[in-house]
N, C-alpha and C positions, 0 to 999 in steps of 0.2 A: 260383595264384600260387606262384612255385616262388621263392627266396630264399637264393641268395649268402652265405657270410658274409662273403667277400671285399669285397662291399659296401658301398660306407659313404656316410654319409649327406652329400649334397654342401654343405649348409647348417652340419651343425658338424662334420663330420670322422669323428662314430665309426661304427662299425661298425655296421650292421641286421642284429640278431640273427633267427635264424628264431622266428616268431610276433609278430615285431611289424608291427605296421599300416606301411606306407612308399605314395608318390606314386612313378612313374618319369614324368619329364616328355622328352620329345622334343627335341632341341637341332638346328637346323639352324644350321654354321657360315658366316659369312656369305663370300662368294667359294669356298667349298666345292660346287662344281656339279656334281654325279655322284657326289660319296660320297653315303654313306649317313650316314647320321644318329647323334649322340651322345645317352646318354640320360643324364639327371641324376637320382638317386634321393633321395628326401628322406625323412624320420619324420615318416608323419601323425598318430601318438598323440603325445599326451601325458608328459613326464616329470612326474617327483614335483617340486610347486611351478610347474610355469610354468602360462604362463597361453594361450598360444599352441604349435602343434608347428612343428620347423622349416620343414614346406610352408606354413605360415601365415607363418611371420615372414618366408621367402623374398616370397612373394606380396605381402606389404605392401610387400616392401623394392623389387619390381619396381615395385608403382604407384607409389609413392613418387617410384622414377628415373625414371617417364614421367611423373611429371605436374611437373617442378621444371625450371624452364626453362635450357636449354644457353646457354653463354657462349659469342659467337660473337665 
């Protein structure tokens, strides 16, 4: 795993420092047919205090948005 420090974490914004644990998730945009794919990088450790890393709190935040039904 080779690691950017230009990268930063798409959930709270900072930077992923080299040696910390990180998710890259795969993004296809939606009417985007022939590119190639976006990837979103997230912090799968832990900071000091929480209780979740931001791949988890993203992940919640996804089911969360698919499962809470759309006002049509």
């Amino acid at each position: 795993m080779i690691v950017n420090s230009s990268n930063k974490c798409t959930y709270c914004g900072s930077p992923i420092e080299a040696g910390q644990r990180w998710v890259r998730e795969k993004v296809y945009e939606p009417g985007s047919i022939g590119h190639d794919p976006s990837y979103h990088r997230y912090h799968a450790g832990l900071f000091a205090g929480q209780e979740l890393s931001c791949w988890e709190k993203h992940q919640m935040e996804a089911e969360s948005a698919r499962m809470t039904p759309r006002a049509a």
